[in-house]
Structure formats: C-alpha cells, structure tokens
VEXTI-92667 format. One record per residue (C-alpha): x, y, z. Coordinates in steps of 0.1 Angstrom, whole numbers. Each point is the difference from the previous one (the first is absolute). Example, Ala and Ser with C-alpha at 12.3 -4.5 7.8 and 13.67 -1.06 7.14 Angstrom:
// residues 2
> xx, yy, zz
> 123, -45, 78
> 14, 34, -7
***
This chain:
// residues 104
> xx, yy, zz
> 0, 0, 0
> 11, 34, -8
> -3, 32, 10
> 0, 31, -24
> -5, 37, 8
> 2, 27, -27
> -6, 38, 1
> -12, 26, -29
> -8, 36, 2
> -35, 6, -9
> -24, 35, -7
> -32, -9, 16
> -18, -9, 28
> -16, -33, -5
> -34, 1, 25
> -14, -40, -3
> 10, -34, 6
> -5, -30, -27
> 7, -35, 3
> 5, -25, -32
> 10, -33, -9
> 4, -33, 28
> 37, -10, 11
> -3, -38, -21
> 17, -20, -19
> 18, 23, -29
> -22, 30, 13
> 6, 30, 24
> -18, 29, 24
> 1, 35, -7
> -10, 18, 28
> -2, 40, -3
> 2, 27, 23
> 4, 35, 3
> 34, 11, 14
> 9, 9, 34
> -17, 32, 11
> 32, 16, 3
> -6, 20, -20
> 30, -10, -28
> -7, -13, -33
> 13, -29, -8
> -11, -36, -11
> 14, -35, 24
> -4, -30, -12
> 8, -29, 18
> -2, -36, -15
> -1, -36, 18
> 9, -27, -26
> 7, -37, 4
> 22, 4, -29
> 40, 11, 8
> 24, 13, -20
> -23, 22, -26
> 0, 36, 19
> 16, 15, -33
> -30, -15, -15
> -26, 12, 23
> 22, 39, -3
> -3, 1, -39
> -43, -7, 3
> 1, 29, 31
> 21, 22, -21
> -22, -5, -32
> -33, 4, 17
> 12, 30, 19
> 9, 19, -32
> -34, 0, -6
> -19, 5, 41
> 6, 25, 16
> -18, -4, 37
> 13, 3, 30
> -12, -36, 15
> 12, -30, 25
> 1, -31, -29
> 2, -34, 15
> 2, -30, -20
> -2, -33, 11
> 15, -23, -28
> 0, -37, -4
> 17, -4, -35
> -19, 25, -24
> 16, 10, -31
> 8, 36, -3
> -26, 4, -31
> -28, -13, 31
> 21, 23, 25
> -8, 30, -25
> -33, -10, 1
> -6, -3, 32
> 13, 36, 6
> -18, 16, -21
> -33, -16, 12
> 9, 10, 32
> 2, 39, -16
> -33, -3, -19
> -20, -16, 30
> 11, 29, 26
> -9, 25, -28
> -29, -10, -2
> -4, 0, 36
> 4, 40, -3
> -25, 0, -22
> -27, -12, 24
***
C-alpha cells in the first residue's frame, strides 16, 4: 500500500463535496472537498493505492488534470488498480457532480 500526497495552486474556492466511483477490483474513490478554510488557494490531493512503485504515474494524470481545474479542494482517492484513463475519469466526475451540487 502506498501513500501519495501532491499539492497544486488553484483560483477558486470550491464550496461542495462529491463522491464517485467504489474502491474494487481495477476501480477507485474520488472523494472531493473544498480546501481548508484557511483561507489559501491551493488544491491537496492525497492518494491511497494498493499498487507501489507508479507515483510518477499517478504525478503525470494530477499534473494533466490540473492544467485544466483550477479549484481550490481536499482530493482523496482511494485506488485499487485503476488505469490512469479510469483515474481521469474518475476525477472529472468527481468535478461535474460537485458542480452540479452548486447548482442546487
């Protein structure tokens, strides 16, 4: 089991929580948060995988969805063997659902 943490600057405030995907075989959890009320804007994701040995893996997929999210938000992703296309996914799922949560 490994344990990953990675930080990225962000430029807003990200106000709900979502939850997708089911830690399984091959699959993963997303959960997302919004950042410490500290007050600083910045994105920290943290990531639990049963996998070893594939953090520059899992820091190419952060760096490549955070060219393109910008919220400040506490990302934790429970992994048990997903592909980075599923990872990418996942991620973005957990974006759309706490949208959507803003919108209600």
């Amino acid at each position: 089991m490994e344990h990953l943490t990675f930080d990225y600057p962000a430029q807003r405030a990200v106000t709900t929580r979502a939850h997708v995907g089911v830690v399984g075989s091959g699959d993963l959890e997303v959960l997302l948060s919004p950042s410490d009320p500290s007050g600083s804007l910045a994105a920290h994701v943290v990531v639990r995988t049963s996998v070893d040995g594939y953090s520059h893996i899992w820091k190419s997929v952060l760096d490549r969805f955070f060219t393109r999210y910008d919220g400040a938000a506490q990302i934790e992703i429970n992994d048990f063997g997903a592909t980075p296309g599923v990872v990418a996914l996942r991620l973005a799922e957990a974006v759309e659902a706490a949208e959507e949560g803003d919108d209600a």
